[in-house]
N, C-alpha and C positions, 0 to 999 in steps of 0.2 A: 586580473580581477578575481575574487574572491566569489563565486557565483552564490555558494552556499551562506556566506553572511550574507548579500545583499537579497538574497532571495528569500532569507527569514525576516528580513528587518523590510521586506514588503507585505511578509504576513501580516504581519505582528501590528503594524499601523494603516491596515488597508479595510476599514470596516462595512465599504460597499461589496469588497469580495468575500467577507465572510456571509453578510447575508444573502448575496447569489450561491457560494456552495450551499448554505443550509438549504433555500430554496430549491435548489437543482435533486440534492439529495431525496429529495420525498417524492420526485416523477422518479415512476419506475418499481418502488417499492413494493414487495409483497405484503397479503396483508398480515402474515406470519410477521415478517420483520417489522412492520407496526406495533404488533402489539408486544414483540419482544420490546423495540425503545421504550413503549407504553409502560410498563412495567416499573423503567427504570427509575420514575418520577414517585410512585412509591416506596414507603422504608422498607428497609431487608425484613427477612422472617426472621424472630427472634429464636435463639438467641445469635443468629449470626449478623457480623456489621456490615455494613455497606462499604464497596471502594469504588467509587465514580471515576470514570474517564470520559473522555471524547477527543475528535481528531478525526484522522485520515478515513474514508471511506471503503481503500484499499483492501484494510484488515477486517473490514465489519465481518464481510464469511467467517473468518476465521474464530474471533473472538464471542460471535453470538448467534452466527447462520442466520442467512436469508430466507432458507427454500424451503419447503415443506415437507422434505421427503431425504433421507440420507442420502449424499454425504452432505446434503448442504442445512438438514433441519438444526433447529436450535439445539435439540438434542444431540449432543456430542460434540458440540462447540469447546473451544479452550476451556471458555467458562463458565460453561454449564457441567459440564463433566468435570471440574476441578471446586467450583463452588457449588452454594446452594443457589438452584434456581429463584428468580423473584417470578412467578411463583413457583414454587419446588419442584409443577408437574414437568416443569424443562427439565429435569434432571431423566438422565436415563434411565430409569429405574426397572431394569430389566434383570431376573434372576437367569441363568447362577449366581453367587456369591464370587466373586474374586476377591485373593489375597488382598487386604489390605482397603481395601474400601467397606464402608461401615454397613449394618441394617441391609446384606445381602443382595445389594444394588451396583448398579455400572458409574452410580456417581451419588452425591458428589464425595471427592475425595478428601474434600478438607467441609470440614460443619461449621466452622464459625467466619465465614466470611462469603458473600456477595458480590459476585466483581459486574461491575453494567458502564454499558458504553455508548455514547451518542457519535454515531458518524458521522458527524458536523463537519469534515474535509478538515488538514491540515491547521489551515489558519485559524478558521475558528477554536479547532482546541488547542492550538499554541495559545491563544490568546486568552484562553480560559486557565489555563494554564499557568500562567506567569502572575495572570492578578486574579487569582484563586476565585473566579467568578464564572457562575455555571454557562454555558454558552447562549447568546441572545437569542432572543425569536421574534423575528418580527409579528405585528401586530396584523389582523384580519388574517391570518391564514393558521386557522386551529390545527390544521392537522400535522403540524413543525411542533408543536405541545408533544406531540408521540416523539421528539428528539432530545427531552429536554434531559437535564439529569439535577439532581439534588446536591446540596451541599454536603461537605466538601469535597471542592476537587482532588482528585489525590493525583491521578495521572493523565496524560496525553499522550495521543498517538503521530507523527507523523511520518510522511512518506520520504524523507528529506532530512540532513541531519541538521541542529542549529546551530550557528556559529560561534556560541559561549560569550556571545556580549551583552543577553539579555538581563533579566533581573526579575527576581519573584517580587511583590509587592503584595499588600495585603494580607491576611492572616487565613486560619492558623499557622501555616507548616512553612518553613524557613524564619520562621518569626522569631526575634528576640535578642538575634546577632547583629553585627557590625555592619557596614554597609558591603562591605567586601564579600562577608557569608548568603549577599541577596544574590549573589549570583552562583553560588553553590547549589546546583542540580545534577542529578545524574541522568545519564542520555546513554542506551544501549539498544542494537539492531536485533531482532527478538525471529525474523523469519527473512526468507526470498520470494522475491517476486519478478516474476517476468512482463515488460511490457511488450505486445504482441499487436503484430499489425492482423486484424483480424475485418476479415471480409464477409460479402454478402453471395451466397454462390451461384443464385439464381444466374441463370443465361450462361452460367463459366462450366465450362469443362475441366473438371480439376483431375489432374494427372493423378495416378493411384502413390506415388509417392510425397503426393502433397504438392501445394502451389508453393514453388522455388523463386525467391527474388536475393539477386547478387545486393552486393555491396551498389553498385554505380545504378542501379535497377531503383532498390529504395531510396537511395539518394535523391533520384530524380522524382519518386513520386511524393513524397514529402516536399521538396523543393517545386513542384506544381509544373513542372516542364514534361512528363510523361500521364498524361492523359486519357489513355483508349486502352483498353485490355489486350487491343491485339499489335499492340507496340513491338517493335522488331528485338528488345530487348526482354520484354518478358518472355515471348517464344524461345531464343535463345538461352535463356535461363531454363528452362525446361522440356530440352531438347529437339525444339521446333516445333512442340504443339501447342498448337491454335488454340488459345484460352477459352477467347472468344472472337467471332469475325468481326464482328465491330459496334464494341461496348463501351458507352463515356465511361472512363473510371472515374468515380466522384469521392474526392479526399473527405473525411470527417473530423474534423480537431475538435477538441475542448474550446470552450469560450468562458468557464471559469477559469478563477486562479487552482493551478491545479501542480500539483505535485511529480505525476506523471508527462505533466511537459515537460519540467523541469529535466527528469533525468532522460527523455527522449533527446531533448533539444541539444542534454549535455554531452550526449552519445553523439548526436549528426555532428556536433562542433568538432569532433576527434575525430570519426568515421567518415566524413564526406567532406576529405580534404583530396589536394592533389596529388600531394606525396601521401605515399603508403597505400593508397586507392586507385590498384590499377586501373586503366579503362574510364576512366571518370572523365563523364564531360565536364566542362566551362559550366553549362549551362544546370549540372546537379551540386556543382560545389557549394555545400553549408553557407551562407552568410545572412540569415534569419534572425542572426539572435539567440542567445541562449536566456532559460528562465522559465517561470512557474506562470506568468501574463502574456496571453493571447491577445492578440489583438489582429485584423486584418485592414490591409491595405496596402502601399507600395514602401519597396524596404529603404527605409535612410542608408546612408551610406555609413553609417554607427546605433545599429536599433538602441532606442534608449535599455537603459539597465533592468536586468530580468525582464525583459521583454521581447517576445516571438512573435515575428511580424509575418500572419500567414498571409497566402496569395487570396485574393480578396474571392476566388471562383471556388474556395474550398465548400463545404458545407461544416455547422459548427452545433454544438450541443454542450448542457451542463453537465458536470458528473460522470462520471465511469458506468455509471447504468444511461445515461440520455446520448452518450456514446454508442453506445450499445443497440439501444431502441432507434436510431439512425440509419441505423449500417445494418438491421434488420429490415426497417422498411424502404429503404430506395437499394432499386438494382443497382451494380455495378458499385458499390458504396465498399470504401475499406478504410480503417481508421486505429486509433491507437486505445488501446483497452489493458489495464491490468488481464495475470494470468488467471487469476481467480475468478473474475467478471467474465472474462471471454469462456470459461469451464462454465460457470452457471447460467450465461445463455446459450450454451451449442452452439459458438459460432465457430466455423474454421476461422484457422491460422495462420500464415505464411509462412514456411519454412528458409528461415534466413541464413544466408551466408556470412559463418563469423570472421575472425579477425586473420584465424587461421589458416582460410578459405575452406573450410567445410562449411555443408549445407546442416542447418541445426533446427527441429521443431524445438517449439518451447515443450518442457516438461520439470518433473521434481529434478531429476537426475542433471538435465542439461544448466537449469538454473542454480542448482547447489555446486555441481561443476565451475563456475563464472566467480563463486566467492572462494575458488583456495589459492589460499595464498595471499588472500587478502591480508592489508595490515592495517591498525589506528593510525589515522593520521593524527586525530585531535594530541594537543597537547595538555591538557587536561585527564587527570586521573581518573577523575568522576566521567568523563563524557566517551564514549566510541566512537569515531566516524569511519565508514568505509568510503573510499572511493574506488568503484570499479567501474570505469568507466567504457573500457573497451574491453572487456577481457581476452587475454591469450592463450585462454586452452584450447586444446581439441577440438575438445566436444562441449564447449560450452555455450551456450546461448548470450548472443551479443548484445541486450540490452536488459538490465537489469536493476534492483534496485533492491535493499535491503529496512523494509520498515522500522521506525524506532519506536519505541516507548521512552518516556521521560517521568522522572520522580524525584519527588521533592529529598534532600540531603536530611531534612531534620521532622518529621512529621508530630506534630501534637497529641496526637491517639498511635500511641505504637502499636497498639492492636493492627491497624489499616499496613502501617509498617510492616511488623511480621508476616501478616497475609501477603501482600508484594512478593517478598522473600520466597516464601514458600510459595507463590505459584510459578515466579520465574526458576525458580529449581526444579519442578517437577515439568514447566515448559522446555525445560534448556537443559532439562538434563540430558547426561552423555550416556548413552544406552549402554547396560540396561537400566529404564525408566526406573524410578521406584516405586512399586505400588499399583503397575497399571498393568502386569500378567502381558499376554500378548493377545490381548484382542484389539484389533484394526481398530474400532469407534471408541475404543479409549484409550488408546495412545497416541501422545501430542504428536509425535513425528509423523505417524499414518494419518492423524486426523487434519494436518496442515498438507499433507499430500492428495488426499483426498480432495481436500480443496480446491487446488490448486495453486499451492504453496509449495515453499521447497524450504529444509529442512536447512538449517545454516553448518559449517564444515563445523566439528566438535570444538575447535581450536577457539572458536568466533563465538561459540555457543558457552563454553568454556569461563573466556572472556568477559563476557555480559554477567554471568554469574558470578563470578569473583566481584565485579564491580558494585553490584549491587547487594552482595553479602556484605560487603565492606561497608558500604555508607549511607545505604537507608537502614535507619533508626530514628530515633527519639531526642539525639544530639548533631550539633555540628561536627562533623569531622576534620582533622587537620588539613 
């Protein structure tokens, strides 16, 4: 089965799940990051244009920071530091002068463009996406207005690649072709991300080299069969010390449609088998379901399609921040959180056992490690997909996931075009950067690392830039 088509073509037609992530997305929020989306629903400062996104919640750090204080303030975001701030005072603007940025400021590097992003999850900006329409908001709940973004869409983010069956509809941009050029998009993975089993440390003894869980260890605690912290397996994983004597460990899953199930569940489906996973019990072996839909209760013996059927004793939360906000407040609590979320709450992390049998924290290094060697599967010119689903390095961290951006083949305003162009060459450029000197808050590599991002191997980065040098534009491409 194709996880990756079926699992978009549940985005894409599932419009209860997009208003549960929109919903989910605004618990948790700083009031920084309010008023960064706030913003967005206003026009750019002239004379620079606006290029609207929305999408995955994943990259929101990255693309416009949540937190109030470096590395995560708005200041020195992708793009804020690349465009002009809405309003400008996002823009770093901190003397010296460096080569190549204008009016003796840290940003922005380019003056005539705007780039603003509603982290409305996945689905909903697939779906803004496709039929060029800004993403919904439901009705009595004002403070979703602070997600909103303006016409036109020009891009989407999500955490998951799409399977090239869908089709723009609606105008401006792909407009005016065949029916065949409606499905002419380009889809490119733009950073790494780590998904990280990240816990609550209250009442735990955490070993000074970090809390170690094997392969057969996480298998079982995802699959809801290992339950107590002081499980004769997790000792065992870390050298016979007592975690804790006797702590319910309480699971936390996503109960939206979430992107980060998806590549979890796609990982346990290869990792917590019997072959290749020594030591695995009966009772840790994968049979959940793989997919982006949560649901709890007891498992069919075929979980229907994109669908993960958790143990119904788990606890569950929306969004990668109510993830978060979970496994902060109940003891014993450990759950699944991108790497950039589990960074910007201080949560520890488990140090997992990869494929290679080394113990791996997540980090920039172990996560960009997991993508070499990656290759396109798509067969599509316009589109990249990775699949790393297990990785076999070293030292790499075993559960991963590589964010896409997606953009329209033909765009109406080439201006929004060119700006695209130019900010993924200066995000994806192969160092040295152009234009960005070597200070840490304005260099895209340091500033997604910073994040808690990991920087993608040059090869991959490379990759994505050729593609979209080629075919966004003003026309359809062959």
């Amino acid at each position: 089965m194709d996880f990756y088509r079926d699992h978009q073509s549940k985005n894409l037609t599932s419009s209860i799940s997009v208003l549960a992530i929109t919903i989910s997305l605004v618990v948790g929020q700083s009031a920084t990051h309010k008023s960064v989306a706030q913003n967005a629903t206003s026009p750019a400062v002239a004379p620079a244009i606006s290029v609207n996104g929305a999408g995955a919640s994943t990259v929101n750090t990255l693309f416009v920071g949540t937190g109030t204080a470096y590395p995560f303030s708005p200041k020195g975001s992708w793009f804020n530091v690349f465009g002009v701030g809405n309003p400008p005072s996002l823009n770093n603007n901190v003397p010296p002068a460096l080569a190549g940025f204008p009016n003796g400021s840290y940003g922005p590097l380019n003056t005539v463009s705007t780039f603003r992003y509603a982290p409305v999850g996945s689905g909903a900006g697939l779906t803004a996406f496709f039929t060029q329409t800004p993403p919904p908001v439901p009705t009595g709940t004002p403070a979703l207005n602070n997600l909103t973004i303006l016409r036109p869409v020009s891009f989407a983010a999500s955490d998951d690649p799409v399977a090239g069956t869908e089709r723009v509809s609606g105008g401006p941009n792909n407009a005016g072709g065949t029916t065949a050029d409606a499905a002419k998009y380009v889809q490119v993975p733009v950073v790494g991300v780590g998904i990280t089993l990240a816990f609550n440390r209250t009442g735990l003894t955490v070993p000074a080299a970090g809390l170690r869980l094997s392969r057969p260890t996480y298998c079982a605690i995802l699959n809801g069969t290992l339950t107590n912290w002081n499980d004769i397996r997790i000792r065992n994983d870390n050298g016979g010390a007592i975690i804790a004597a006797n702590l319910p460990l309480r699971f936390v899953r996503r109960s939206d449609n979430s992107g980060s199930t998806f590549v979890l569940s796609t990982h346990l489906n290869t990792a917590c088998k019997t072959t290749g996973t020594p030591g695995l019990p009966a009772a840790a072996v994968w049979s959940r379901g793989v997919g982006s839909i949560s649901v709890a209760g007891t498992v069919p013996p075929t979980p229907p399609a994109n669908t993960v059927v958790w143990p119904t004793t788990f606890l569950s939360a929306s969004g990668g921040g109510g993830v978060a906000t979970a496994i902060t407040s109940n003891s014993g609590a450990i759950g699944y959180v991108d790497s950039a979320t589990r960074l910007a709450r201080s949560l520890p992390a488990a140090v997992l056992r990869n494929r290679a049998g080394n113990y791996t924290a997540v980090a920039s290094t172990s996560i960009s490690a997991a993508f070499v060697g990656a290759t396109d599967v798509d067969s599509s010119p316009r589109r990249i997909r990775l699949q790393v689903i297990d990785p076999t390095g070293t030292t790499a961290y075993p559960i991963v996931s590589a964010p896409y951006l997606l953009f329209y083949d033909k765009y109406a305003n080439v201006s929004i075009a060119n700006a695209i162009k130019a900010h993924i060459n200066w995000a994806l450029g192969v160092p040295p950067v152009p234009a960005s000197g070597t200070d840490v808050t304005i260099n895209p590599n340091s500033i997604a690392t910073a994040r808690g991002y990991a920087p993608l191997p040059d090869a991959i980065k490379t990759l994505s830039r050729n593609v979209v040098n080629t075919y966004v534009d003003g026309v359809f491409q062959p």
